[in-house]
C-alpha positions as CSV (number, residue, x, y, z in Angstrom):
1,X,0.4,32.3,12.3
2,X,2.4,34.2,10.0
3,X,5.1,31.1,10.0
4,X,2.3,28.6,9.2
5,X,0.8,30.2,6.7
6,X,3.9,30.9,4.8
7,X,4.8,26.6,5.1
8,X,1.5,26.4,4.1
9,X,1.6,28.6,0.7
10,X,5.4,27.1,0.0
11,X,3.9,23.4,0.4
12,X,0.5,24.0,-2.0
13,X,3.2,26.1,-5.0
14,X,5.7,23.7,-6.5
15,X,7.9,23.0,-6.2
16,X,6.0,21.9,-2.7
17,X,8.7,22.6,0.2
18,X,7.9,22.7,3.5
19,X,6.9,19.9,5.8
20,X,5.5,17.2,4.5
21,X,1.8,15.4,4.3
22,X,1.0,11.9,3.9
23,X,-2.2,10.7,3.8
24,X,-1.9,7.2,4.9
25,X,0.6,4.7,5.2
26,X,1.5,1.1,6.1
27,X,4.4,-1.4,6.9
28,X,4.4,-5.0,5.6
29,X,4.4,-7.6,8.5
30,X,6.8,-9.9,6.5
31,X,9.2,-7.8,4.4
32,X,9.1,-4.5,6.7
33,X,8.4,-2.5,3.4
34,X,6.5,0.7,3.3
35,X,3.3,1.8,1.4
36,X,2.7,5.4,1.7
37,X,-0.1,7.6,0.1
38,X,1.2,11.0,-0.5
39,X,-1.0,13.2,-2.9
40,X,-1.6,16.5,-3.2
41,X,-3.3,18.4,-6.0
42,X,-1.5,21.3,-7.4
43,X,1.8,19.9,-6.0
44,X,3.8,17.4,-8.8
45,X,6.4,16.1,-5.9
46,X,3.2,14.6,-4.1
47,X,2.0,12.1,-7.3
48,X,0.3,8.7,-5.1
49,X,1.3,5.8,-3.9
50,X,4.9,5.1,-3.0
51,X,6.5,2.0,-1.7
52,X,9.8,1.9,-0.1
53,X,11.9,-0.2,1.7
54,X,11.7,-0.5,5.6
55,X,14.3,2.1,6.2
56,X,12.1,4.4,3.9
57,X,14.5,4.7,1.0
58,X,14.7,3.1,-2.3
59,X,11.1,5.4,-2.6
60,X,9.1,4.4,-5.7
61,X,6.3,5.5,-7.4
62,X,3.2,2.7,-7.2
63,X,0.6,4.0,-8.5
64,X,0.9,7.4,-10.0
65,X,-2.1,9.6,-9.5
66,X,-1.1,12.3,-11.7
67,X,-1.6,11.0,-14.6
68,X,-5.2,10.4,-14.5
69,X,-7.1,14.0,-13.6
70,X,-10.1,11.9,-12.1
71,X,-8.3,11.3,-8.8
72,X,-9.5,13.7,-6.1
73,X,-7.7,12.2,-2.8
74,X,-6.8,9.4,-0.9
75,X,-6.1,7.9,2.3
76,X,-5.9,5.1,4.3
77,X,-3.9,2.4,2.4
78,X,-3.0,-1.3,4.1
79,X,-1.1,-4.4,2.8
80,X,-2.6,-7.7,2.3
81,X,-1.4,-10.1,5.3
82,X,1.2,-12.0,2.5
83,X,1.8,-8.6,0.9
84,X,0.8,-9.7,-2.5
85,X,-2.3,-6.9,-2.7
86,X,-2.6,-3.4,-0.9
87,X,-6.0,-2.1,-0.7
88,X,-6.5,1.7,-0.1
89,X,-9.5,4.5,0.4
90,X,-9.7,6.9,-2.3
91,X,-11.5,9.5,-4.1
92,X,-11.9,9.2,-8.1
93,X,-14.1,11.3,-10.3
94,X,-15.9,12.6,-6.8
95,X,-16.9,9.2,-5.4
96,X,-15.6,7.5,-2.6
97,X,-13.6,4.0,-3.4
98,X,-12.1,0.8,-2.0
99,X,-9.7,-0.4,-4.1
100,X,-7.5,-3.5,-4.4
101,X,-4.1,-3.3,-6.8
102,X,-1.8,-5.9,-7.8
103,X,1.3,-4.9,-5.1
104,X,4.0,-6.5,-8.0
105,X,2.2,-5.2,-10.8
106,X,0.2,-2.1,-9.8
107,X,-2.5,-3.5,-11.8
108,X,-5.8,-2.5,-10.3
109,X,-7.9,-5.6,-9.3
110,X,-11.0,-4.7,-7.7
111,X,-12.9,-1.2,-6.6
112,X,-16.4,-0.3,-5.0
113,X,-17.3,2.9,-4.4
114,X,-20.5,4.1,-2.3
115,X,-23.0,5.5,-4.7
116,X,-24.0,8.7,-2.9
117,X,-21.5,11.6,-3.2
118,X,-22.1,12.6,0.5
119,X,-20.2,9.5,1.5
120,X,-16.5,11.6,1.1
121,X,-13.0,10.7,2.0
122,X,-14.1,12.3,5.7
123,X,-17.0,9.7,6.7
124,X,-15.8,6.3,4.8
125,X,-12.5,4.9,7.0
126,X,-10.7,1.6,5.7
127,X,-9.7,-0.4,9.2
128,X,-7.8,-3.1,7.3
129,X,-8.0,-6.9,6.1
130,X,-8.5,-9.7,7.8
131,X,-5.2,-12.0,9.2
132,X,-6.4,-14.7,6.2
133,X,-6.9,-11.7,3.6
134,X,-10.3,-12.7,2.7
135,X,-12.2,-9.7,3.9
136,X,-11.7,-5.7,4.4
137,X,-12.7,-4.1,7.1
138,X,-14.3,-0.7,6.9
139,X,-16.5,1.9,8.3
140,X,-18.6,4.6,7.3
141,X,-21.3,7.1,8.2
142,X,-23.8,9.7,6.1
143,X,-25.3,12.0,8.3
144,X,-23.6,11.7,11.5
145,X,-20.7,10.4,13.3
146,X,-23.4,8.5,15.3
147,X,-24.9,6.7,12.6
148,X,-21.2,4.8,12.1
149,X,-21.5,1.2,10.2
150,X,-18.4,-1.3,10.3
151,X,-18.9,-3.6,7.6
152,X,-16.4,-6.0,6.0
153,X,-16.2,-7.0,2.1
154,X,-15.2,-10.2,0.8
155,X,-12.0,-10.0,-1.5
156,X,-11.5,-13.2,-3.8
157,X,-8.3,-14.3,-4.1
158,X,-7.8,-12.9,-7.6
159,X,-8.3,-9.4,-5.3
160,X,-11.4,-8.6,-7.1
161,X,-14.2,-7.2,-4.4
162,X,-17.4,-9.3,-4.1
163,X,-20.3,-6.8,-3.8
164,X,-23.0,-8.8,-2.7
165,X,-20.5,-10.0,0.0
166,X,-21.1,-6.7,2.7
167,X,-21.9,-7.9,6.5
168,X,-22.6,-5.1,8.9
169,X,-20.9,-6.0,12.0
170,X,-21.8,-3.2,14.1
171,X,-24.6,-0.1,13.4
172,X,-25.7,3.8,14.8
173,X,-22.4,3.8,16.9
174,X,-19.5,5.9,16.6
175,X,-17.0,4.7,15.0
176,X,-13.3,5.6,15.8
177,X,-11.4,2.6,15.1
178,X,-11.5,-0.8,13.9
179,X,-8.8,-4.1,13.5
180,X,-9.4,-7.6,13.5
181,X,-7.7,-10.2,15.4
182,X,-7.5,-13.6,16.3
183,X,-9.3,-15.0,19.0
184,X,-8.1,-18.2,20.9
């Protein structure tokens, strides 16, 4: 105990040694490359969204979530199937979002959040997008892990998200993982 907490006070003072935390990461099915979420409040070294290449070096910084205050965490990030768009889960002025940036550019291009705050970064998972790139995949529950909903979202192909476009696919089950796939 006294060995983990002492990692555990060196990680959360800067300058942030000690083992490492990603939240959420992902490897490009064409170039190799790497998209890796690593944030952590009250730690400067941990600042967002870093892409590297597929060896893991050649890190940069994506999307810097430092510099806006109104970021509260973040996980699960995934690149579109051409790699031109990653889509990641995160927490921004204390609502859950889905989020679509620009993977050249960092531009953001489209975000929906869920409107209750007691949707959190815990109950809302994002599984992925579809092998086209025309949907995300996610799930999320309010109450109960039992009460799990996998829904997808359309994404247009300017990577803005259509809300009207929401299908449930599945409802009141527990939900611990998702993917799509092609059937055929």
């Amino acid at each position: 105990v006294g060995s983990e907490m002492c990692i555990r006070d060196s990680y959360l003072t800067p300058p942030c040694v000690g083992i490492a935390y990603i939240d959420g990461f992902d490897v490009g099915r064409q170039t190799g490359r790497l998209a890796v979420l690593d944030y952590q409040e009250g730690c400067y070294t941990n600042q967002g969204l870093y892409i590297a290449d597929k060896d893991g070096n050649n890190k940069v910084l994506f999307l810097d979530m430092k510099k806006d205050p109104n970021w509260c965490g973040v996980q699960d990030v995934f690149w579109s199937p051409d790699e031109k768009m990653l889509a990641l889960k995160g927490c921004y002025g204390w609502y859950t979002y889905l989020l679509v940036y620009d993977a050249m550019s960092g531009r953001a291009l489209g975000s929906i959040y869920f409107k209750d705050q007691k949707y959190t970064l815990y109950n809302v998972t994002l599984h992925g997008w579809s092998p086209g790139g025309e949907w995300l995949l996610y799930s999320h529950y309010l109450n109960q892990p039992a009460e799990g909903v996998l829904s997808k979202i359309k994404v247009n192909t300017n990577g803005s998200i259509d809300p009207n476009s929401i299908q449930d696919v599945l409802q009141n089950v527990t939900i611990c993982g998702a993917t799509w796939g092609l059937l055929g």
